[in-house]
mmJSON file of the N, C-alpha and C atoms, coordinates in Angstrom:
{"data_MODEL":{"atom_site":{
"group_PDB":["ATOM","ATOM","ATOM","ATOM","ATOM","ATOM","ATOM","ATOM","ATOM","ATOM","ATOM","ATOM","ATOM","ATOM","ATOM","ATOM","ATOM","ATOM","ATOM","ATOM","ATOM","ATOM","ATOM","ATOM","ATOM","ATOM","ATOM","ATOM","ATOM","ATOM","ATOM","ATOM","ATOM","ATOM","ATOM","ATOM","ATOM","ATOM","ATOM","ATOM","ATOM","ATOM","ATOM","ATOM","ATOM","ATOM","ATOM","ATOM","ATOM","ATOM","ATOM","ATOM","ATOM","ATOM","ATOM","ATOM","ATOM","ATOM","ATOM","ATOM","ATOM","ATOM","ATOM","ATOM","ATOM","ATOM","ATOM","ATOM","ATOM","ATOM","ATOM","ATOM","ATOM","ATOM","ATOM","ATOM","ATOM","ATOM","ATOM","ATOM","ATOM","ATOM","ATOM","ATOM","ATOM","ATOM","ATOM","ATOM","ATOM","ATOM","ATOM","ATOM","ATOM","ATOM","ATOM","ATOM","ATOM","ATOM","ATOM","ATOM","ATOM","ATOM","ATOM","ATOM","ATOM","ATOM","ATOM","ATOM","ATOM","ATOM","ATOM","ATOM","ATOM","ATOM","ATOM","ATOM","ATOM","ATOM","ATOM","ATOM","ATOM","ATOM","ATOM","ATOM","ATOM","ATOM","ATOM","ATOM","ATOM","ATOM","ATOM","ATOM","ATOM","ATOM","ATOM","ATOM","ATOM","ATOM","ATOM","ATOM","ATOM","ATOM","ATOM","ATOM","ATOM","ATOM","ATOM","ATOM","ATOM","ATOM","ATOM","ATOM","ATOM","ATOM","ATOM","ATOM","ATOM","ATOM","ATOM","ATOM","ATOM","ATOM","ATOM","ATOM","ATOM","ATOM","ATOM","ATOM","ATOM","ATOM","ATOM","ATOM","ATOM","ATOM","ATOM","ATOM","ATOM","ATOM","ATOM","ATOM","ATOM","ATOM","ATOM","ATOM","ATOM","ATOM","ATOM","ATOM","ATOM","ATOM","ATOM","ATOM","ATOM","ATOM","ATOM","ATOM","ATOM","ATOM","ATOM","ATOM","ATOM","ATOM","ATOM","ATOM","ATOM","ATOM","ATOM","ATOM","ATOM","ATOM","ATOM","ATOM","ATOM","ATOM","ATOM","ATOM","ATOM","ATOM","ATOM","ATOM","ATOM","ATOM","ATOM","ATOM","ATOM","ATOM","ATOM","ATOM","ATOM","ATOM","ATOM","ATOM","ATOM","ATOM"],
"id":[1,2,3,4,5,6,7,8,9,10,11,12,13,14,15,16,17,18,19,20,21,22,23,24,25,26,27,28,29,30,31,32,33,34,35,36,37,38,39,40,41,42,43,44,45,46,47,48,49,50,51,52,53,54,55,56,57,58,59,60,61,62,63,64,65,66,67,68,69,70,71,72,73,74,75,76,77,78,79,80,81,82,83,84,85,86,87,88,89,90,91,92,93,94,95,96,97,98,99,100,101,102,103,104,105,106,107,108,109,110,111,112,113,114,115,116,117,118,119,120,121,122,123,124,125,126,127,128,129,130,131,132,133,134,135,136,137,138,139,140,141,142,143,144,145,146,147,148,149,150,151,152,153,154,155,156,157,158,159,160,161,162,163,164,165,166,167,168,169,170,171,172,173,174,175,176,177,178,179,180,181,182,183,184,185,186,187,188,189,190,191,192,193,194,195,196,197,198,199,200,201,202,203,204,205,206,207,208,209,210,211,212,213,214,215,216,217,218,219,220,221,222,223,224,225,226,227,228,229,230,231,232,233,234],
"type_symbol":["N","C","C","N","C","C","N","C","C","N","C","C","N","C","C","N","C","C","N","C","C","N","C","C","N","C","C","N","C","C","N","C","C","N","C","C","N","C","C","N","C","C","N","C","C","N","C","C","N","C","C","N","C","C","N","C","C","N","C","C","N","C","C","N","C","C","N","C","C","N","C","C","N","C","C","N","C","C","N","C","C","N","C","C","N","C","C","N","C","C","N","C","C","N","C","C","N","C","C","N","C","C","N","C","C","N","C","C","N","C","C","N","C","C","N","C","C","N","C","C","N","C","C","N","C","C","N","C","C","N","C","C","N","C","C","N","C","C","N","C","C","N","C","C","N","C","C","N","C","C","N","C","C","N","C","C","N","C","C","N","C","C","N","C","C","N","C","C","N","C","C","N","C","C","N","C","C","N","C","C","N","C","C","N","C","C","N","C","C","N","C","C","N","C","C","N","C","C","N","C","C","N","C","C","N","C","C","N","C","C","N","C","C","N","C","C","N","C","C","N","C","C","N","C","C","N","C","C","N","C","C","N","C","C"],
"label_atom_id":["N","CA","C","N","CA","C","N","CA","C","N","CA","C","N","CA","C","N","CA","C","N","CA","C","N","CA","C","N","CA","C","N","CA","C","N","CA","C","N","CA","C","N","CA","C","N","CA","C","N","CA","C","N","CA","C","N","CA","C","N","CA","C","N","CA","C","N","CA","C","N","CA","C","N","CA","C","N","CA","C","N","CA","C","N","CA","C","N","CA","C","N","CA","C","N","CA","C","N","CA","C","N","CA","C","N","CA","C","N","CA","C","N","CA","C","N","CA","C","N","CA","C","N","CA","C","N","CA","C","N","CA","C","N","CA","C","N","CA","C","N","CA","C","N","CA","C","N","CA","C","N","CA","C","N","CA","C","N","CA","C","N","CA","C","N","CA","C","N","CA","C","N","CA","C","N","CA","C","N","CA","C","N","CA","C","N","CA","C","N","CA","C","N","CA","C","N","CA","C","N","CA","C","N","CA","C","N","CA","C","N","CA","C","N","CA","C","N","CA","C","N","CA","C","N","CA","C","N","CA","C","N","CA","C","N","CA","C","N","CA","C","N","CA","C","N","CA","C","N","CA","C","N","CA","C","N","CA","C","N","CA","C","N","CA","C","N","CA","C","N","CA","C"],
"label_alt_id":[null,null,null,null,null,null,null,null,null,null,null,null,null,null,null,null,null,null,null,null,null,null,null,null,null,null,null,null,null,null,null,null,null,null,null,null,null,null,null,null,null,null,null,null,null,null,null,null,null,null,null,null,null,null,null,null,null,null,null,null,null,null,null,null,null,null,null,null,null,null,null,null,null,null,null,null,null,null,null,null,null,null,null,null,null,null,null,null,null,null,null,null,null,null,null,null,null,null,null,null,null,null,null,null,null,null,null,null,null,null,null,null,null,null,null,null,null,null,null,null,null,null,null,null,null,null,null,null,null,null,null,null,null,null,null,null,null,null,null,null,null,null,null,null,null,null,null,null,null,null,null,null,null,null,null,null,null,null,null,null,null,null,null,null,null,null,null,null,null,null,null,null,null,null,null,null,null,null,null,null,null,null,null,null,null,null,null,null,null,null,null,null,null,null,null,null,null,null,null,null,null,null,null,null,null,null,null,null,null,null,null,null,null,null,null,null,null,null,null,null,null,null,null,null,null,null,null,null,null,null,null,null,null,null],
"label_comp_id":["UNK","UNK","UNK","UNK","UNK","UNK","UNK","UNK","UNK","UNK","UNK","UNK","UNK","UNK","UNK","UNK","UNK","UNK","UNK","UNK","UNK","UNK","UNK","UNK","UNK","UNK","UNK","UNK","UNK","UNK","UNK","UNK","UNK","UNK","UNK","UNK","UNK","UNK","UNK","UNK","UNK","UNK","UNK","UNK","UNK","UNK","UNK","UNK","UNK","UNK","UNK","UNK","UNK","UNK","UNK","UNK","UNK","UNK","UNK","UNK","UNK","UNK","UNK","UNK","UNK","UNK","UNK","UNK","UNK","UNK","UNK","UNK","UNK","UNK","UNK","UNK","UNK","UNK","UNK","UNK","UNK","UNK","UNK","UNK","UNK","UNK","UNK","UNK","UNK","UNK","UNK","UNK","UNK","UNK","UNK","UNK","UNK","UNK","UNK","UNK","UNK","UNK","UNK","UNK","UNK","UNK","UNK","UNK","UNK","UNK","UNK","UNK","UNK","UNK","UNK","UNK","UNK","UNK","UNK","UNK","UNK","UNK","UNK","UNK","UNK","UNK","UNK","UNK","UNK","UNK","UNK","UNK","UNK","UNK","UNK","UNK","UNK","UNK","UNK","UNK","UNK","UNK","UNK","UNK","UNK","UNK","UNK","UNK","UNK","UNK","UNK","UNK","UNK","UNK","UNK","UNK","UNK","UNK","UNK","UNK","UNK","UNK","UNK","UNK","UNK","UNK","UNK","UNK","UNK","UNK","UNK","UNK","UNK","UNK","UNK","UNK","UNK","UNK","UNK","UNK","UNK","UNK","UNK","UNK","UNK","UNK","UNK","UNK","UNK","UNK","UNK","UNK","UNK","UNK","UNK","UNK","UNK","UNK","UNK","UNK","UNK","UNK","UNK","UNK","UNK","UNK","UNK","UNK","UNK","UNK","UNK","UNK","UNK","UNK","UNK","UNK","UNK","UNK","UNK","UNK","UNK","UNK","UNK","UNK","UNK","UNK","UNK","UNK","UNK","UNK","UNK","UNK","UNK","UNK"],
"label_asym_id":["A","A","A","A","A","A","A","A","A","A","A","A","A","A","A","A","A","A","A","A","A","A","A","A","A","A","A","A","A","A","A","A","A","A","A","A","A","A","A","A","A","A","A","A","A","A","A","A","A","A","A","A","A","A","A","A","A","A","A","A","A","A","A","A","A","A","A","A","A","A","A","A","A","A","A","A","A","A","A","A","A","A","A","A","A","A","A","A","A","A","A","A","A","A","A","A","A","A","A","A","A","A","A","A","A","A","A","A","A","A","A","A","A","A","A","A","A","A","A","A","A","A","A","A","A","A","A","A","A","A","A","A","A","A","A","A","A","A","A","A","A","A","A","A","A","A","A","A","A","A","A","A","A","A","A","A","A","A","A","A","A","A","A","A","A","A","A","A","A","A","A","A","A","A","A","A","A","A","A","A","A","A","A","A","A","A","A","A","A","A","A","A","A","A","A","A","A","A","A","A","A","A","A","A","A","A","A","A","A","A","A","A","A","A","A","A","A","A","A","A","A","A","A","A","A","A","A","A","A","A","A","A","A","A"],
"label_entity_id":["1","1","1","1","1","1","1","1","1","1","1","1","1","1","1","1","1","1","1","1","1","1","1","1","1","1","1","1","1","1","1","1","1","1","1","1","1","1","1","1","1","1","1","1","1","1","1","1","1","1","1","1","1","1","1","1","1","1","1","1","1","1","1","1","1","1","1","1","1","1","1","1","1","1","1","1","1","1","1","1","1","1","1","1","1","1","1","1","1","1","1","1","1","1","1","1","1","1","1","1","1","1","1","1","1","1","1","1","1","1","1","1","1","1","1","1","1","1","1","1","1","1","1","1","1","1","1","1","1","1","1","1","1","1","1","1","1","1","1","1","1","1","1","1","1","1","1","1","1","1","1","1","1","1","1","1","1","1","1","1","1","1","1","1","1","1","1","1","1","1","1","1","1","1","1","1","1","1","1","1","1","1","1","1","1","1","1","1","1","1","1","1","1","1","1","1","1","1","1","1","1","1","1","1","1","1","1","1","1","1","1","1","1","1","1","1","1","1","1","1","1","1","1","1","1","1","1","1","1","1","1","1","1","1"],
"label_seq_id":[1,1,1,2,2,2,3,3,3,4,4,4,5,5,5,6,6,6,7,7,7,8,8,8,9,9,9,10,10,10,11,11,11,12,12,12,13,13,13,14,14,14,15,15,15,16,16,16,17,17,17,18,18,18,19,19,19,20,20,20,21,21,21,22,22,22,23,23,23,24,24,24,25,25,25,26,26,26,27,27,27,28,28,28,29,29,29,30,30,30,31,31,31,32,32,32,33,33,33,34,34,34,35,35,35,36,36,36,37,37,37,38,38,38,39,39,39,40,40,40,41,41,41,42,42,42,43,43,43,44,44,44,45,45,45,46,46,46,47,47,47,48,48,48,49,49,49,50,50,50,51,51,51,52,52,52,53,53,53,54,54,54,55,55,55,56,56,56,57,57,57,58,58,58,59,59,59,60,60,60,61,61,61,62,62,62,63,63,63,64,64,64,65,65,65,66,66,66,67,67,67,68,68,68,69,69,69,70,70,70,71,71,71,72,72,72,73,73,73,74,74,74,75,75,75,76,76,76,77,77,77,78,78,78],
"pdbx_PDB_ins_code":[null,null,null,null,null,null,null,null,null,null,null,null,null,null,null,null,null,null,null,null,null,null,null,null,null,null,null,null,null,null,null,null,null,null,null,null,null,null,null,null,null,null,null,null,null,null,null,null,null,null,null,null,null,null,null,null,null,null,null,null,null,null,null,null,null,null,null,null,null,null,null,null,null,null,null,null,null,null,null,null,null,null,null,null,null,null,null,null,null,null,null,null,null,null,null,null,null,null,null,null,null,null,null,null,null,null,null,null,null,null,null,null,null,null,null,null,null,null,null,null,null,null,null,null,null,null,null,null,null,null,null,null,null,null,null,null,null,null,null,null,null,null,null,null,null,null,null,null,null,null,null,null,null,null,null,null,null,null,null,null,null,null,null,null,null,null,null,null,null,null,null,null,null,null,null,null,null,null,null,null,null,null,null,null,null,null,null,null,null,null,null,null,null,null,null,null,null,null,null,null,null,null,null,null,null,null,null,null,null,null,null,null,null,null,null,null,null,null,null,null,null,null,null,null,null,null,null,null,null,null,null,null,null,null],
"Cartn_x":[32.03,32.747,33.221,34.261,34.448,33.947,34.041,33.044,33.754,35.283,35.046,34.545,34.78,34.036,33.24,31.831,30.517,30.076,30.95,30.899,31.412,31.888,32.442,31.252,30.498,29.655,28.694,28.17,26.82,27.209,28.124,28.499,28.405,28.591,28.224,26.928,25.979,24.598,23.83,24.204,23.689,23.915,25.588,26.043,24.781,24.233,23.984,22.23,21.913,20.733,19.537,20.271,19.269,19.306,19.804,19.572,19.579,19.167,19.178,20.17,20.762,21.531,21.679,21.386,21.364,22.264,22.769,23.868,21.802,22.743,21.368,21.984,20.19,20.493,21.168,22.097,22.777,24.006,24.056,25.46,25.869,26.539,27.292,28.031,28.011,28.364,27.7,26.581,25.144,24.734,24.095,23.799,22.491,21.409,19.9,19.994,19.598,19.963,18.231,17.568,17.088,16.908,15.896,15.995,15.369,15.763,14.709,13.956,13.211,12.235,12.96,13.825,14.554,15.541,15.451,16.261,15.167,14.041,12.799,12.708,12.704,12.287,13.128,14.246,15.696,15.566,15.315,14.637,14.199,13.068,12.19,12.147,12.968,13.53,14.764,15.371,16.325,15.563,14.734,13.786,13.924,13.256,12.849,14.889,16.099,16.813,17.655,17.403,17.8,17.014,15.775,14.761,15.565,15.977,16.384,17.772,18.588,19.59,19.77,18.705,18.556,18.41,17.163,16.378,17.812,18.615,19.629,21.014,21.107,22.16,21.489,20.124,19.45,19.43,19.379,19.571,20.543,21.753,23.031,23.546,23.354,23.792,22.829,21.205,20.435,20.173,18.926,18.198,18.783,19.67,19.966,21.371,22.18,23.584,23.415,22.058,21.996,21.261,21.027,20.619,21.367,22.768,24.005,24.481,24.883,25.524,25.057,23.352,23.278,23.184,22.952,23.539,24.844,25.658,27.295,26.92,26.52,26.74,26.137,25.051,24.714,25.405,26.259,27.273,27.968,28.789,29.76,29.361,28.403,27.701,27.335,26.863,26.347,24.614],
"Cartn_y":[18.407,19.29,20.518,21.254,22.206,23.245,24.797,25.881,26.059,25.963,26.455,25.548,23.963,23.31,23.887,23.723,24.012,25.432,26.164,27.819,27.687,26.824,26.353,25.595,24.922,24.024,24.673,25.706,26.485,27.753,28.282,29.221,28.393,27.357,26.212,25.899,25.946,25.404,27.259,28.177,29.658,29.934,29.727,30.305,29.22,27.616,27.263,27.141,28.302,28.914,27.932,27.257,25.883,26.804,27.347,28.402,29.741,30.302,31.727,32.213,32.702,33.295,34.603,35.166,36.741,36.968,38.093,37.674,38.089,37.88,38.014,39.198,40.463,41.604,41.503,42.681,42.816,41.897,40.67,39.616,39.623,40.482,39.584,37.944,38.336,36.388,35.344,35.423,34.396,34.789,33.769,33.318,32.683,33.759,32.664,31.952,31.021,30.189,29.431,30.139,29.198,28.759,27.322,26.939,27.003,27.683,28.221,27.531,27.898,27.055,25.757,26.559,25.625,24.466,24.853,23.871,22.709,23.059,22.264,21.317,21.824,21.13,20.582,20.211,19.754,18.692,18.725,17.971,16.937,17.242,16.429,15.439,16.204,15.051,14.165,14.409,13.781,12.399,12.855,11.759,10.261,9.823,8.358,8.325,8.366,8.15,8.113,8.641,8.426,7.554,7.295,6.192,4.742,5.087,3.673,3.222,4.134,3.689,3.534,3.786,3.139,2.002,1.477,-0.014,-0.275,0.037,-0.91,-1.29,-0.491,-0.164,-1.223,-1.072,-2.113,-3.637,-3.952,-5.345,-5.662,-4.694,-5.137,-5.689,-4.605,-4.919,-5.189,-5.488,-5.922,-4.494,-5.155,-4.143,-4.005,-5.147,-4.845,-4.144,-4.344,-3.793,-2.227,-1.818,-0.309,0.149,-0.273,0.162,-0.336,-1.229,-0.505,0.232,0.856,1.794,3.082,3.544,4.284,4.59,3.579,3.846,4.004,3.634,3.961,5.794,6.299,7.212,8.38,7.688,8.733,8.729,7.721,7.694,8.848,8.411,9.278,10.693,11.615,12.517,13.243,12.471,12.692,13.315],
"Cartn_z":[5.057,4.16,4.924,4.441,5.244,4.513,4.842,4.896,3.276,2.878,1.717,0.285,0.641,-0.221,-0.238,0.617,0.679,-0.103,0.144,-0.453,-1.9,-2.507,-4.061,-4.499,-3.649,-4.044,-5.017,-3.48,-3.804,-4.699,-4.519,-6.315,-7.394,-7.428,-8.664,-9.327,-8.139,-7.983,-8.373,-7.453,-8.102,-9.158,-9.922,-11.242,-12.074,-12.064,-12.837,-12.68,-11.57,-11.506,-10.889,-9.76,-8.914,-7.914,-7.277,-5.683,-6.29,-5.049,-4.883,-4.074,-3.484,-2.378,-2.339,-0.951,-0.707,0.935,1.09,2.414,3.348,4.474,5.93,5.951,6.408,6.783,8.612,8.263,9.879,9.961,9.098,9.016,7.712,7.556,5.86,5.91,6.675,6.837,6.925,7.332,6.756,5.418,4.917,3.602,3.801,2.864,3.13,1.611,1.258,0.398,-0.029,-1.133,-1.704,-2.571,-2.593,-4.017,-4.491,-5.977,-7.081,-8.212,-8.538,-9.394,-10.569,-10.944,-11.843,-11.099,-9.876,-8.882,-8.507,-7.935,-7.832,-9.075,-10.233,-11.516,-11.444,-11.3,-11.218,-10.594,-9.204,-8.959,-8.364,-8.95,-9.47,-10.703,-11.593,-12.269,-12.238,-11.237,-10.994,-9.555,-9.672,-8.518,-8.617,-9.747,-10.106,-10.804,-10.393,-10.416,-9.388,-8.438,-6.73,-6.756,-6.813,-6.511,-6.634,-7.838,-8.862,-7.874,-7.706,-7.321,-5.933,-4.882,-3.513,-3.549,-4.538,-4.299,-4.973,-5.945,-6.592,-5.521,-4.234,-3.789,-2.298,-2.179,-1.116,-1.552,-2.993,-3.286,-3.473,-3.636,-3.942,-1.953,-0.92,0.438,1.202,1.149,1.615,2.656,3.247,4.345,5.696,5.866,7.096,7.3,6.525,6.278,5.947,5.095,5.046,5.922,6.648,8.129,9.355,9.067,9.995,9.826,8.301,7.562,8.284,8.408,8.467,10.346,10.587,12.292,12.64,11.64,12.114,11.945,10.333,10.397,11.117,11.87,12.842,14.012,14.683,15.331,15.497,13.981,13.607,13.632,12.889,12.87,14.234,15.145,16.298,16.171],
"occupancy":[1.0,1.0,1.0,1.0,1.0,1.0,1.0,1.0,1.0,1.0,1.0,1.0,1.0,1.0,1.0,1.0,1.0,1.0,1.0,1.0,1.0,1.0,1.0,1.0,1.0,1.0,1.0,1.0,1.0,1.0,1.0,1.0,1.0,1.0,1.0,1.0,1.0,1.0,1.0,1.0,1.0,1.0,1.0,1.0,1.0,1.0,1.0,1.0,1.0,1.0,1.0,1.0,1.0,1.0,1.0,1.0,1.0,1.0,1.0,1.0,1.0,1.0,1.0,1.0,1.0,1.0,1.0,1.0,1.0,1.0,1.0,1.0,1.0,1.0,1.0,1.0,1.0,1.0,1.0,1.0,1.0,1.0,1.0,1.0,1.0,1.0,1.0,1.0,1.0,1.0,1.0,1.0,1.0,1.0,1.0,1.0,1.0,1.0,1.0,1.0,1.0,1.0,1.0,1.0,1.0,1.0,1.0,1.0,1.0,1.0,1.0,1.0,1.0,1.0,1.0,1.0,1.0,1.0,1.0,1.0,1.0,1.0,1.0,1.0,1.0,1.0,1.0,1.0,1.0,1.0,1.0,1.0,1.0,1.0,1.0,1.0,1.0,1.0,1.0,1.0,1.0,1.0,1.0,1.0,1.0,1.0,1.0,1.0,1.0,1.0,1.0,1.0,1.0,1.0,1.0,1.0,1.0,1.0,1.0,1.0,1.0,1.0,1.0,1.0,1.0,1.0,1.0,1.0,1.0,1.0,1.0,1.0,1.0,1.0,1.0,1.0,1.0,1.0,1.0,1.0,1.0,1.0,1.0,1.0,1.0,1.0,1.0,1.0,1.0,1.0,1.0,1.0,1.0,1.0,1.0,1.0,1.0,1.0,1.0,1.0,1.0,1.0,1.0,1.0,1.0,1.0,1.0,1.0,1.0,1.0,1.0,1.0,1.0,1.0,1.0,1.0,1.0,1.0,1.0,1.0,1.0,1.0,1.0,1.0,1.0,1.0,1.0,1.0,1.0,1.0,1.0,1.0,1.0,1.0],
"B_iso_or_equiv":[0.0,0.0,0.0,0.0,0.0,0.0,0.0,0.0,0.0,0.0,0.0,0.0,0.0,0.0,0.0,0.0,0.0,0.0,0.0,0.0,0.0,0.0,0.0,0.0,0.0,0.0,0.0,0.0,0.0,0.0,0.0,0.0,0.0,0.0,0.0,0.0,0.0,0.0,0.0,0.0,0.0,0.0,0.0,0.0,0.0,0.0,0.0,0.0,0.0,0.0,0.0,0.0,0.0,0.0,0.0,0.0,0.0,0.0,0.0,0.0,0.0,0.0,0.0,0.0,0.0,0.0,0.0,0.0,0.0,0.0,0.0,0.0,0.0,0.0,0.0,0.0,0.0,0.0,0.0,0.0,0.0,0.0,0.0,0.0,0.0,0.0,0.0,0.0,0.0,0.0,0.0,0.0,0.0,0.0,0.0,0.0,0.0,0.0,0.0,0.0,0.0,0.0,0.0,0.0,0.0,0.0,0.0,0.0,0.0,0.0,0.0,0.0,0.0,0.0,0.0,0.0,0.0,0.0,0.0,0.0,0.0,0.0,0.0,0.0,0.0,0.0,0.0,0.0,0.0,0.0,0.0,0.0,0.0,0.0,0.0,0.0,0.0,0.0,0.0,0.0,0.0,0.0,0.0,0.0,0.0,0.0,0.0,0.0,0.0,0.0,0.0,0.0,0.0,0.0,0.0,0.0,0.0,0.0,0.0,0.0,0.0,0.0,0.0,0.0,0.0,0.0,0.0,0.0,0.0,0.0,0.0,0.0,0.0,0.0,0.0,0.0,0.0,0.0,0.0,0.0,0.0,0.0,0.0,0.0,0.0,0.0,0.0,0.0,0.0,0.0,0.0,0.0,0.0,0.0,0.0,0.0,0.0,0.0,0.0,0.0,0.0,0.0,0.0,0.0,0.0,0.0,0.0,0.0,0.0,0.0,0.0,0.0,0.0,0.0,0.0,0.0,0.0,0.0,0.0,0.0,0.0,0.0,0.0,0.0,0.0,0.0,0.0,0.0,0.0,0.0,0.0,0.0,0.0,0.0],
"pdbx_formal_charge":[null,null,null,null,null,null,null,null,null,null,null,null,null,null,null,null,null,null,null,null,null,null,null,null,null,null,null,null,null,null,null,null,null,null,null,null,null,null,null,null,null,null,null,null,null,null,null,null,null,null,null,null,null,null,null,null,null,null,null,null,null,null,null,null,null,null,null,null,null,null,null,null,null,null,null,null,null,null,null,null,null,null,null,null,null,null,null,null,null,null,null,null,null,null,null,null,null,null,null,null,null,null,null,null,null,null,null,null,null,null,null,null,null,null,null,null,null,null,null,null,null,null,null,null,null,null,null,null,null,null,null,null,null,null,null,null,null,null,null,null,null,null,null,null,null,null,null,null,null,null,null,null,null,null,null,null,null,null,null,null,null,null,null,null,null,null,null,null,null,null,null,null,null,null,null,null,null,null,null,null,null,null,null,null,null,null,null,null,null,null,null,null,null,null,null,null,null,null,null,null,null,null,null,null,null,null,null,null,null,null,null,null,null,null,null,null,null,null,null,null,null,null,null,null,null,null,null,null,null,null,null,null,null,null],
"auth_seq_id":[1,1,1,2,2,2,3,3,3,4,4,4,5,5,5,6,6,6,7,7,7,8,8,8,9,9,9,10,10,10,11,11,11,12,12,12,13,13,13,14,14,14,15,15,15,16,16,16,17,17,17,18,18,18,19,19,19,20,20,20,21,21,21,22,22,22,23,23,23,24,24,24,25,25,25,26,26,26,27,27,27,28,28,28,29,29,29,30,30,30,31,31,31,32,32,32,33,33,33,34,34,34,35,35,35,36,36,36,37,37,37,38,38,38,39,39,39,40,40,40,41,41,41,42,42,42,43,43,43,44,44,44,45,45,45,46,46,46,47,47,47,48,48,48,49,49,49,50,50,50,51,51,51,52,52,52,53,53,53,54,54,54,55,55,55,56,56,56,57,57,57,58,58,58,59,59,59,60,60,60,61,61,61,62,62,62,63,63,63,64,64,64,65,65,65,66,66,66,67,67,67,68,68,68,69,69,69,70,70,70,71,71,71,72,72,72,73,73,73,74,74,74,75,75,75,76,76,76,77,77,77,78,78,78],
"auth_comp_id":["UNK","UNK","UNK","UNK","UNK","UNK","UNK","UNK","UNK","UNK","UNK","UNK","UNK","UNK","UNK","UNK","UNK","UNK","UNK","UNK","UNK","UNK","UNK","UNK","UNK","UNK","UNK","UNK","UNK","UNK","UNK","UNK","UNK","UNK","UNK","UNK","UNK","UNK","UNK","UNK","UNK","UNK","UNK","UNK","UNK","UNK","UNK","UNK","UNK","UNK","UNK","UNK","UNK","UNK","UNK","UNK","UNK","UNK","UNK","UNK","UNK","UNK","UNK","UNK","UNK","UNK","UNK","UNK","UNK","UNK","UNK","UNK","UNK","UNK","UNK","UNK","UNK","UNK","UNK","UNK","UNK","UNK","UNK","UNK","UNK","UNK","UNK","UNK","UNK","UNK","UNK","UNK","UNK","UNK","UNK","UNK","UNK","UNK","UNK","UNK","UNK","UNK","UNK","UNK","UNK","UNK","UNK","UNK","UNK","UNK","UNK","UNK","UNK","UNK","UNK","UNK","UNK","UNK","UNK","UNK","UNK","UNK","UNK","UNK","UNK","UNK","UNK","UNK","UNK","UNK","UNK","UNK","UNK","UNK","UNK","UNK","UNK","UNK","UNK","UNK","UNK","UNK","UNK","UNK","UNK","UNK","UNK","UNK","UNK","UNK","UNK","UNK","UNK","UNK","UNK","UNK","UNK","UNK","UNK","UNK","UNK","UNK","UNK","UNK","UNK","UNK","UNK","UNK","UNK","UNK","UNK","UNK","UNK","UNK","UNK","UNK","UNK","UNK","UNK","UNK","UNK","UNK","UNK","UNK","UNK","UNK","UNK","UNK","UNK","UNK","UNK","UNK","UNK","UNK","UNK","UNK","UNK","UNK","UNK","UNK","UNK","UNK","UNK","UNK","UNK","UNK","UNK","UNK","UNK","UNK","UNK","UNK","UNK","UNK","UNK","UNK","UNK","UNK","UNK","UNK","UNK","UNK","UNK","UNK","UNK","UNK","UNK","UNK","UNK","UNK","UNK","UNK","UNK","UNK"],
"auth_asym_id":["A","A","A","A","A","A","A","A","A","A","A","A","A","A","A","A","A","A","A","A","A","A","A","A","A","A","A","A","A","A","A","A","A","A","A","A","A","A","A","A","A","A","A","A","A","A","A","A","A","A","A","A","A","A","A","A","A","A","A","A","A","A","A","A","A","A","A","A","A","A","A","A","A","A","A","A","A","A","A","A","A","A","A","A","A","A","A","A","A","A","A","A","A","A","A","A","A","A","A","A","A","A","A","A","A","A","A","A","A","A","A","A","A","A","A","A","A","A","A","A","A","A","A","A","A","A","A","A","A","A","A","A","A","A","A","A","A","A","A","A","A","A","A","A","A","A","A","A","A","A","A","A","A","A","A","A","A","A","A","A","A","A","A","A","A","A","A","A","A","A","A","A","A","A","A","A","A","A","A","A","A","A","A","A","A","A","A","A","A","A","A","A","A","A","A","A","A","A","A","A","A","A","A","A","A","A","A","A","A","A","A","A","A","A","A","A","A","A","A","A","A","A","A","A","A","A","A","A","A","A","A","A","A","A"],
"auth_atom_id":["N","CA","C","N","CA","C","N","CA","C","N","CA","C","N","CA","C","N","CA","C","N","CA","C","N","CA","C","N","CA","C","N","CA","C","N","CA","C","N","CA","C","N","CA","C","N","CA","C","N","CA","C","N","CA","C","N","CA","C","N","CA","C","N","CA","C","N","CA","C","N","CA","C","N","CA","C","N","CA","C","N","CA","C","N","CA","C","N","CA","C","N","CA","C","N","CA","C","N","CA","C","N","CA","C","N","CA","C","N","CA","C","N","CA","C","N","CA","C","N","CA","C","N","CA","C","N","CA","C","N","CA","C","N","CA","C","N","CA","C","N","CA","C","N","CA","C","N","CA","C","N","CA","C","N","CA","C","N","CA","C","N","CA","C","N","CA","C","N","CA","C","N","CA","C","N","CA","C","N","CA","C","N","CA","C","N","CA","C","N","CA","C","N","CA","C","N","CA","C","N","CA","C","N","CA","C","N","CA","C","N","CA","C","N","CA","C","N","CA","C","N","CA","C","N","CA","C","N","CA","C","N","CA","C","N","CA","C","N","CA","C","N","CA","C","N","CA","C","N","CA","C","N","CA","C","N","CA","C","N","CA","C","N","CA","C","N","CA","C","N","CA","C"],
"pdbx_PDB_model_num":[1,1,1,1,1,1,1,1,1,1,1,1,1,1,1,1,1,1,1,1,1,1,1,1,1,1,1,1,1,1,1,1,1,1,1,1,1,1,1,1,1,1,1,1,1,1,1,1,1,1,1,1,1,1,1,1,1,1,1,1,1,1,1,1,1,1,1,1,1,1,1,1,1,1,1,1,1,1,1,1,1,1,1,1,1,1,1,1,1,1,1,1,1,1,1,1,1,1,1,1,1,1,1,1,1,1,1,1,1,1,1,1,1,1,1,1,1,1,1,1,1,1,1,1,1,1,1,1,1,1,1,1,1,1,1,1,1,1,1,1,1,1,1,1,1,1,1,1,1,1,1,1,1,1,1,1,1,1,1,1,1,1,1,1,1,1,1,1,1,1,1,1,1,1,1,1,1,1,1,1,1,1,1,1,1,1,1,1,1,1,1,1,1,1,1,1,1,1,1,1,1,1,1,1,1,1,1,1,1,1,1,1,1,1,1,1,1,1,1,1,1,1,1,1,1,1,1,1,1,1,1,1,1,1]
}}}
């Protein structure tokens, strides 16, 4: 993503009170960023639904295809 997605993202995620964000003393241009309690609870319930949809996304392309997938993308990534 580039810097201003990412900066649209996380005003999204603060306005709807999952992070914290404060600038870094000495840089106004760093951003310490954390996540706040209601972000944790968040979640956590959003857990056993990532859960669900790995094993669903591993039986749909099997084990070995999501583990080329994810070696391309560390490729790519570096």
């Amino acid at each position: 993503m580039d810097q201003t997605t990412v900066t649209r993202n996380l005003q999204v995620l603060e306005k709807s009170g999952y992070i914290n964000m404060e600038t870094a003393r000495g840089d106004y241009r760093i951003r310490n960023i954390r996540i706040s309690d209601i972000g944790k609870s968040k979640m956590k319930e959003a857990e056993p639904f990532w859960e669900k949809a790995q094993l669903e996304m591993e039986a749909t392309l099997g084990g070995d295809s999501i583990t080329g997938i994810l070696s391309a993308f560390k490729k790519i990534t570096g």
